[in-house]
C-alpha positions, 0 to 999 in steps of 0.5 A: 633829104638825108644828105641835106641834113648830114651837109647841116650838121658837118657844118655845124659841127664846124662851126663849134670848132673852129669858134674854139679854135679862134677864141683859144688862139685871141687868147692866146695873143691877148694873154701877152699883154706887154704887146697891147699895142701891137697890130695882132694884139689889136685885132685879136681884142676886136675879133674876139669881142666881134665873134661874143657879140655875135654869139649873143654875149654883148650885154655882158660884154659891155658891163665888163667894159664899162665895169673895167672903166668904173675901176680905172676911174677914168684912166683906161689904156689906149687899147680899152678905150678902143674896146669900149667905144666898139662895145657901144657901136656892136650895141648900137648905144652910139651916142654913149659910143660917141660921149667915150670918143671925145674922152679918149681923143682927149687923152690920146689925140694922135691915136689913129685908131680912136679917129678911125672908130669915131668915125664908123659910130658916124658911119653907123649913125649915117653921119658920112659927111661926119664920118669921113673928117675923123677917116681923114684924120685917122689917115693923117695920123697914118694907119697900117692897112690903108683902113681908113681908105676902105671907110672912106670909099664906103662913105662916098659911096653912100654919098654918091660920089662913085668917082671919088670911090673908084679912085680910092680903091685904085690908090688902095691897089696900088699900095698893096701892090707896092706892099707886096699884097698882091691878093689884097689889092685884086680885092680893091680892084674888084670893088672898084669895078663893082661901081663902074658902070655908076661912074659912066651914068 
């Protein structure tokens, strides 16, 4: 018993600590802001907003949202737009999710990343016909991690269409692959042989 308890609260204790930890370090990204458009600057935007989320602090965080477009008046930089559409979607609010969308893409057409986020409020909405056109765009554009092809495999495999998933994830591996993510593209190649025995009924 007691060495059950001193397992939960090492744990614990962990988790405190390495919840710090990664916030203090997106922190330590996002404080650069001549690099909003870089990939880390993404990604530590959306962690960051993902982890306060989780943590129960999304009404709050979606008030700052929405307050910062209040105050530009409309006119947010590609990255905020990004940030409040994701808001709406970890709030569930996919409609308002999808009202911010059509603005943004107005604004920035060729951002692959609003396509890609259109998309999973479609994803969330089980929209996956809807869902898969904006992946496709947002591929088209061009992503850095082949992000729309995961989003992609996942519709079709809502949808039942496993084949087409499968070889998704085959084109997933061999581009990580040709990347030299060799970690990346075992991991495709273990999703494609999670629905293998569905491509042979």
């Amino acid at each position: 018993m007691y060495e059950k308890w001193d397992y939960g609260w090492l744990h614990m204790a962990m988790m405190y600590f390495c919840k710090e930890e990664a916030l203090k370090w997106f922190d330590t990204v996002l404080a650069d802001k001549t690099q909003k458009n870089s990939l880390p600057y993404r990604r530590s935007a959306t962690m960051k907003q993902g982890m306060l989320f989780s943590f129960g602090k999304g009404e709050e965080i979606l008030k700052e949202r929405q307050r910062e477009m209040d105050e530009a008046h409309g006119e947010l930089d590609e990255r905020e737009w990004c940030l409040l559409i994701e808001a709406y979607d970890s709030a569930k609010q996919y409609e308002k999710g999808l009202s911010v969308c059509k603005k943004a893409l107005q604004k920035y057409p060729d951002n692959w990343e609003l396509h890609l986020l259109t998309g999973l409020i479609y994803y969330s909405m089980e929209q996956y016909e809807k869902a898969l056109e904006y992946f496709q765009k947002s591929g088209n554009i061009g992503t850095p991690f082949c992000d729309e092809k995961y989003q992609i495999a996942w519709c079709y495999r809502k949808l039942d269409r496993f084949k087409e998933a499968y070889q998704v994830y085959l084109d997933i591996a061999d581009i990580h692959r040709k990347n030299g993510y060799d970690v990346e593209a075992e991991q495709a190649l273990g999703y494609a042989k999670e629905i293998e025995d569905k491509i042979k009924q």
